[in-house]
C-alpha positions in Angstrom: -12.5 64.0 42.5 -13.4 61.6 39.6 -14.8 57.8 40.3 -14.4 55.9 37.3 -16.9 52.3 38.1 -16.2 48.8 36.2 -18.7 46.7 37.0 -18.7 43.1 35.9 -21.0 39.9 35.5 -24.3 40.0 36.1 -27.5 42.3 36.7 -27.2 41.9 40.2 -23.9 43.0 40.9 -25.0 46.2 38.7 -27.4 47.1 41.0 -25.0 47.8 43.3 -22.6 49.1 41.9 -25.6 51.6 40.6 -26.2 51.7 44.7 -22.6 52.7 45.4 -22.7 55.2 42.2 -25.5 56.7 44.6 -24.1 56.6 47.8 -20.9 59.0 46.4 -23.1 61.4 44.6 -24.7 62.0 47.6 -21.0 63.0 48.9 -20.5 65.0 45.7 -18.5 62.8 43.7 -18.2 63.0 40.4 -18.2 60.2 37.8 -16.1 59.2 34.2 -16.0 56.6 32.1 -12.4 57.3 30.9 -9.6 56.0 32.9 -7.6 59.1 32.1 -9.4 61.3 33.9 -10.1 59.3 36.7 -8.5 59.6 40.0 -10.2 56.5 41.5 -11.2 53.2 40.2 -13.7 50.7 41.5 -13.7 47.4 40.1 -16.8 45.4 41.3 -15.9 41.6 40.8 -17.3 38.8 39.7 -16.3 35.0 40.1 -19.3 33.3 39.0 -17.5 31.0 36.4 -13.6 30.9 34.8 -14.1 33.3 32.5 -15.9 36.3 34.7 -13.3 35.3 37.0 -10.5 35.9 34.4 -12.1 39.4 33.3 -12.5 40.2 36.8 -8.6 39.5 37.6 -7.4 41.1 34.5 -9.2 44.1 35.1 -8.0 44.4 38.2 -4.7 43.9 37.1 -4.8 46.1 34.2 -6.0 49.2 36.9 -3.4 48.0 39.2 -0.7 48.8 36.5 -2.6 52.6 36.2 -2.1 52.7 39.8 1.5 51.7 39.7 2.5 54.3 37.1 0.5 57.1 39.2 -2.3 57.8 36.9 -5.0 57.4 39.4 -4.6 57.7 43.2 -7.0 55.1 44.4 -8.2 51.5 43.6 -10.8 49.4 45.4 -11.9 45.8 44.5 -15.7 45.5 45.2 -17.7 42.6 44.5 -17.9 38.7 44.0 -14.0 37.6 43.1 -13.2 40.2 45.8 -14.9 38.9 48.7 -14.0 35.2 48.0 -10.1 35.5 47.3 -9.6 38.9 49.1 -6.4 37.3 51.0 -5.1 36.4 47.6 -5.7 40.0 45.9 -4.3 41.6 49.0 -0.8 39.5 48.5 -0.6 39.3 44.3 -1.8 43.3 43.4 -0.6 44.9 45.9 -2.1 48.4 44.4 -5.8 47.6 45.5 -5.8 49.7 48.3 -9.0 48.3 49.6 -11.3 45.5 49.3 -15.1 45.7 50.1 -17.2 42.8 50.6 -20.2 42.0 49.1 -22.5 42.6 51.7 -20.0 45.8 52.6 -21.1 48.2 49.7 -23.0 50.8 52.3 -19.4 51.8 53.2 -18.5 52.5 49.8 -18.3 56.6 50.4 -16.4 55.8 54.0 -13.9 53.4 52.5 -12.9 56.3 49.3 -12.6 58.7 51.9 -10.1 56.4 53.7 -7.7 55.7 51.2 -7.2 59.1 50.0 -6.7 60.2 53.5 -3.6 57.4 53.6 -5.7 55.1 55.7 -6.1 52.1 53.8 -9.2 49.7 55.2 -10.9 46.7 54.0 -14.7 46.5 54.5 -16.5 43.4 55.3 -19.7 42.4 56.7 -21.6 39.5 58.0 -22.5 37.4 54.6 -26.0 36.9 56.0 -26.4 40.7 57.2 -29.1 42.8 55.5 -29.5 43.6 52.2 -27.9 47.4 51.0 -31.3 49.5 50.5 -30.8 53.0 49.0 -33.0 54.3 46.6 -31.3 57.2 45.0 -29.4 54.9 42.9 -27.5 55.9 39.8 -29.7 54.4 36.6 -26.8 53.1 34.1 -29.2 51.2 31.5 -30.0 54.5 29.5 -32.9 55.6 32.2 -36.2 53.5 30.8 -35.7 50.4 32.4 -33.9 49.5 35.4 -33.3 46.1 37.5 -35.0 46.0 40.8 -32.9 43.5 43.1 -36.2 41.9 45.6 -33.7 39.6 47.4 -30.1 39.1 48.1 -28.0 35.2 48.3 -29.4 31.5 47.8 -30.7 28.5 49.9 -30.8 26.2 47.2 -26.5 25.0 47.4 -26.6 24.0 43.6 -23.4 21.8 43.7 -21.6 23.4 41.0 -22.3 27.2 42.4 -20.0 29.4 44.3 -22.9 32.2 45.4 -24.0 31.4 48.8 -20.3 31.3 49.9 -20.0 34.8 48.5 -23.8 36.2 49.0 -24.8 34.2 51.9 -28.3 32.8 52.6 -31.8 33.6 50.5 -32.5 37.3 52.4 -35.5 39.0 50.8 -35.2 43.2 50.6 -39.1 44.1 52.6 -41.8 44.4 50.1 -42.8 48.3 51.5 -38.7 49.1 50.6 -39.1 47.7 46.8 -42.3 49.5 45.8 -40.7 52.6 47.4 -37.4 52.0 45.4 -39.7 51.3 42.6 -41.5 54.8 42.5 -38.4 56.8 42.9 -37.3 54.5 39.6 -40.2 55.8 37.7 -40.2 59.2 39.0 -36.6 59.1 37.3 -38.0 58.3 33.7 -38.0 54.1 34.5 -41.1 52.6 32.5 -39.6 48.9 32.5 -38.6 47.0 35.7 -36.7 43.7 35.4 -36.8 41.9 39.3 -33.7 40.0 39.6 -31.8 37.8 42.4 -30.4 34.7 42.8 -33.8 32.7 42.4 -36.8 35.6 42.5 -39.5 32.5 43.0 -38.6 32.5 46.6 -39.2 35.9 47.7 -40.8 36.7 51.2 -40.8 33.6 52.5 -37.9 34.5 54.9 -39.6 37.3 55.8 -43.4 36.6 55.6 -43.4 32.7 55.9 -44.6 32.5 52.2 -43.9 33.3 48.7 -45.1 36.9 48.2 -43.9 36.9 44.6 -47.9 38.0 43.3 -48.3 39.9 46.1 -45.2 42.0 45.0 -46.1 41.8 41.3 -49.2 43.7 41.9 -48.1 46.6 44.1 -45.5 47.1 41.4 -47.9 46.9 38.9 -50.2 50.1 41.0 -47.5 52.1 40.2 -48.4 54.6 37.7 -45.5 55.3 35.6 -44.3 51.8 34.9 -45.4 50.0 32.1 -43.4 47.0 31.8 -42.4 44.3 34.7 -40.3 41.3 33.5 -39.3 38.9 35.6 -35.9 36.3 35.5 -34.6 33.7 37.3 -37.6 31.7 38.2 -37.0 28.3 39.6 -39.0 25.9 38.4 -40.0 23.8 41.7 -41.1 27.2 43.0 -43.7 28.6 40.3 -46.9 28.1 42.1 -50.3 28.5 40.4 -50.4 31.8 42.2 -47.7 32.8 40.4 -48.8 31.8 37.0 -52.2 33.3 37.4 -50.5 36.7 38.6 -48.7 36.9 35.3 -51.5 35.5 33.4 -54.1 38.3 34.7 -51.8 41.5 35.2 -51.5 43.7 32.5 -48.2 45.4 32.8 -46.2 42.1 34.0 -44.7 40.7 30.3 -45.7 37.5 29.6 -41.9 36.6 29.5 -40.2 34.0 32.2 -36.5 33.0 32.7 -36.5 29.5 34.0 -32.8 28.5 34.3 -33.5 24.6 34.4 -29.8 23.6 33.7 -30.4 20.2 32.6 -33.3 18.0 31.8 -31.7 14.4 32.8 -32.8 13.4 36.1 -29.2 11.8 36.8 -27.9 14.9 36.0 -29.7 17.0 38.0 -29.7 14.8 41.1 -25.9 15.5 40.6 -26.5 18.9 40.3 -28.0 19.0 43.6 -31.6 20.6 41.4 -34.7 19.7 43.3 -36.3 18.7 40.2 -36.7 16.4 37.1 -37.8 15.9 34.1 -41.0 15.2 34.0 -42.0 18.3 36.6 -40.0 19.9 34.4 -42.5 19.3 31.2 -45.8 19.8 33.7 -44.8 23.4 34.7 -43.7 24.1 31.2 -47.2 22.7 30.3 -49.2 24.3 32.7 -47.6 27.6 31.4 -48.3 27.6 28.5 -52.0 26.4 28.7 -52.6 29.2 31.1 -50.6 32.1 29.2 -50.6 31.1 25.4 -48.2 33.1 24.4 -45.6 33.7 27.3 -42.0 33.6 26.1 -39.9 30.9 28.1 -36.3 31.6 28.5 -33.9 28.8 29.9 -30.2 28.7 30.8 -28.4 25.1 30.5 -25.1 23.8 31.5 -23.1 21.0 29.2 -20.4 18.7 30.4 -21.4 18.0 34.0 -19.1 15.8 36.0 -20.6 12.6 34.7 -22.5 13.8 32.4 -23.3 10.4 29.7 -24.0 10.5 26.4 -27.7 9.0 26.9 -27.6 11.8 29.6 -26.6 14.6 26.9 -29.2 13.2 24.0 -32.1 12.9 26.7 -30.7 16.7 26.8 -30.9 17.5 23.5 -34.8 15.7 22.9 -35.8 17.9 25.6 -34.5 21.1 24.1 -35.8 19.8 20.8 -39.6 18.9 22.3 -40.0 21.7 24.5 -38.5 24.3 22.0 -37.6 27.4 24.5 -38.4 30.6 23.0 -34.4 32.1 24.1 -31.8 29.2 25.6 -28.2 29.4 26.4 -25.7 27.1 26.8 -23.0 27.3 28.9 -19.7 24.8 29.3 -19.6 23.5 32.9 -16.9 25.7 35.1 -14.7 23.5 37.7 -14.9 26.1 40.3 -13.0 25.4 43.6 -14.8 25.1 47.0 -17.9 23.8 45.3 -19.0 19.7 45.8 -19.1 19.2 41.6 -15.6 20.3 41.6 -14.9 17.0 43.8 -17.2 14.7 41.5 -15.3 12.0 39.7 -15.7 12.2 35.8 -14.9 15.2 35.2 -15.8 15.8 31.0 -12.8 17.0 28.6 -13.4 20.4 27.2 -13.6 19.5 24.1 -16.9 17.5 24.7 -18.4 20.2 26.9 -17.9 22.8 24.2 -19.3 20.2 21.3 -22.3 19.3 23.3 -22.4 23.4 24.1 -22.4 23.4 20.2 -24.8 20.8 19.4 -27.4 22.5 21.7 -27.2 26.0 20.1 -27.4 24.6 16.8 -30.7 22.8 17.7 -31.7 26.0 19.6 -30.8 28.5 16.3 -33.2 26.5 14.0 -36.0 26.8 16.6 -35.5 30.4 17.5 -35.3 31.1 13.6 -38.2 29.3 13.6 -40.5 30.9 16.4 -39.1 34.6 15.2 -40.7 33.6 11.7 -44.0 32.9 13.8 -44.0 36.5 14.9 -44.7 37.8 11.0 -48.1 39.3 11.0 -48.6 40.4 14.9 -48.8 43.6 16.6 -47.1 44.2 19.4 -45.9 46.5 22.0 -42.4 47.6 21.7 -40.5 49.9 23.9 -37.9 52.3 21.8 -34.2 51.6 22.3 -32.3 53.6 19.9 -31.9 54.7 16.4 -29.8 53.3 13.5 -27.9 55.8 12.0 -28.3 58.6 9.5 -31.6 55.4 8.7 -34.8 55.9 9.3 -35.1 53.0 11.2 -35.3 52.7 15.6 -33.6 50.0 17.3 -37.0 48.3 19.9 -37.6 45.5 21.9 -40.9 43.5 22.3 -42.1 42.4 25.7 -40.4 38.9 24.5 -37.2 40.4 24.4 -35.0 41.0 28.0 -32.3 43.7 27.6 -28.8 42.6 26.4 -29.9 38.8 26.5 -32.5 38.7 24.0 -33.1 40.3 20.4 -34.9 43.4 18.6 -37.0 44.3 16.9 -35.7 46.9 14.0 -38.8 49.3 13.5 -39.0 51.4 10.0 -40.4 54.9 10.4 -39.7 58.5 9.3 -41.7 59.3 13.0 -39.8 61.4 15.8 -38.9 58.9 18.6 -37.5 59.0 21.9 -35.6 56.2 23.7 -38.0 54.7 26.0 -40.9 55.2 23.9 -43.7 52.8 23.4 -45.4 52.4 20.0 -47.7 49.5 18.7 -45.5 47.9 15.8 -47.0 45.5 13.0 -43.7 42.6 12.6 -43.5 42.5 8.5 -40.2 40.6 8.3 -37.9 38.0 10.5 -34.4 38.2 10.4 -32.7 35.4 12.4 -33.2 36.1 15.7 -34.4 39.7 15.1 -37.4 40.6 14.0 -38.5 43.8 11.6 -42.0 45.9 11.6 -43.5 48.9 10.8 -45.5 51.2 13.4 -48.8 50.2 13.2 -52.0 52.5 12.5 -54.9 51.6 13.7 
């Protein structure tokens, strides 16, 4: 039996499906990434915005049609978009023959065995169960870096966001699990760990009664093997001091934050339901930067709120342009259903979401242009990729660069190198967003 796994939207959701991938080689499954030889697909979903929720639905349907015609014998929906409009799958592709929630995915190797046995049964647990734990997980990001999920759902109820009625409440995974989870990573070959969840800032204090974020940063960082430890999706209200100094002081954590913000005007983000503004905003940008000169700061932003003013955009746009984020992204609000913004009056036309989308990337090109330029001269630290090839030239990313999000650094040498590699690299050149070097000698 062959398992072919789609798995959509964000790092998260890979880590379970890596989890799952886990759960049926431990029942002898075997894997393909070619849907001709496969005999079951899984789809795991996502439905953050309209367009994962459009891949997510034409992927589905596009297995459901493999289904029809007999190519494979099984299909099961997994994920986001499955747990939130499982009644709706159920009735318009009739082919998935089962559905597992989100919080469901320990029942993976159960539910395959069902439907090939004839008994088709969907899989569904308590949104605020939990988290999955299992540790011999399936590594799909090449084997020398993997994302560690520390906590599963959100508090926070961000009016334009769909994931606590698909994730349920903030549950952190118990710190002893992680590290544990961590060492059988780098026992597999893992030298960089990424810590994702819906906010990371957070973690412990369901479990503790405080944020345990440092306190986790250092027992990761006592592990021998891993070299690297990034971390993303930091609220900005929730960076303490603690948390700053912890980054400042231990060596193997990158000096590298994602701090999705969304917006910067306060209208907008008392809208957005953010427990924020601007001008906290600017103090813990400060206060980072003072402490840890040269940390790379990340930031996601959404355009075209419901309500969303001119002034409001170009207070936007002089915030981007005075802060000047080391990576930004900018994404067109999504009208998603079941959520309070999708209610709001004012509603923006798409056509002024996707210019003010525009306008912001354009600002943001000439800056990153800008701060790559800046790099010219330094050595740094860069962990190998891949190679170009038939060119004698390896494909690397600094500690300022987070896999698939960020750029690379394109490093010139006749050496022997291995993916996953580390090398000290003098930056000669810039190139747009990527930067260029030579290994450097010392």
């Amino acid at each position: 039996m062959k398992i072919l796994f789609v798995s959509l939207g964000c790092d998260k959701n890979l880590v379970d499906t890596e989890m799952m991938l886990g759960m049926l080689r431990e029942k002898g499954y075997d894997f393909t990434d070619d849907e001709t030889e496969a005999d079951i697909v899984v789809v795991n979903t996502c439905c953050f915005i309209g367009d994962a929720k459009e891949e997510s639905i034409n992927t589905l349907l596009e297995m459901a049609q493999l289904r029809k015609e007999g190519k494979i014998r099984a299909l099961l929906a997994a994920g986001c978009l499955a747990q939130r409009y499982r009644e709706e799958i159920q009735k318009e592709i009739p082919e998935v023959d089962a559905i597992l929630g989100t919080m469901a995915i320990e029942e993976i190797a159960e539910t395959v065995e069902e439907v090939l046995a004839g008994r088709s049964r969907n899989h569904y647990r308590d949104l605020n169960s939990a988290p999955a734990m299992f540790r011999d997980r399936v590594v799909t990001t090449g084997g020398h870096f993997a994302y560690l999920k520390i906590a599963e759902g959100c508090n926070k109820r961000c009016t334009y966001c769909i994931i606590p009625k698909v994730r349920g409440d903030y549950r952190s995974v118990p710190m002893e699990e992680l590290v544990a989870q961590a060492k059988k990573l780098a026992e597999g070959g893992v030298k960089e760990l990424i810590l994702v969840a819906q906010e990371t800032t957070l973690y412990g204090v369901d479990l503790y009664g405080e944020k345990r974020l440092p306190v986790l940063l250092h027992e990761l960082a006592g592990i021998k093997d891993i070299r690297w430890i990034r971390i993303l999706y930091c609220y900005p209200e929730e960076i303490t001091d603690e948390l700053i100094e912890a980054i400042a002081s231990e060596p193997k954590v990158c000096h590298y934050l994602d701090i999705p913000i969304q917006h910067a005007a306060d209208n907008v983000l008392r809208r957005m339901g953010r427990r924020t503004n601007e001008e906290e905003l600017r103090g813990r940008i400060e206060k980072l930067r003072e402490r840890i000169p040269d940390i790379c700061l990340r930031t996601t932003l959404i355009s075209g709120f419901p309500g969303e003013t001119q002034e409001d955009f170009e207070e936007l746009y002089r915030f981007v342009n005075e802060m000047e984020f080391d990576r930004l992204g900018v994404f067109p609000y999504s009208q998603e259903e079941d959520t309070a913004a999708a209610e709001m009056p004012d509603q923006i036309a798409e056509e002024v979401k996707e210019s003010r989308r525009d306008e912001l990337m354009e600002l943001q090109q000439a800056i990153a242009f800008e701060k790559a330029e800046e790099m010219v001269g330094k050595v740094l630290d860069v962990i190998i990729e891949g190679k170009v090839a038939e060119e004698d030239v390896y494909v690397a990313r600094t500690y300022r660069d987070a896999p698939n999000v960020d750029g690379y650094l394109f490093l010139n040498t006749a050496a022997s190198l291995m993916t996953g590699d580390f090398v000290k690299a003098l930056v000669t050149d810039s190139n747009e967003y990527d930067l260029i070097g030579e290994v450097y000698h010392e």
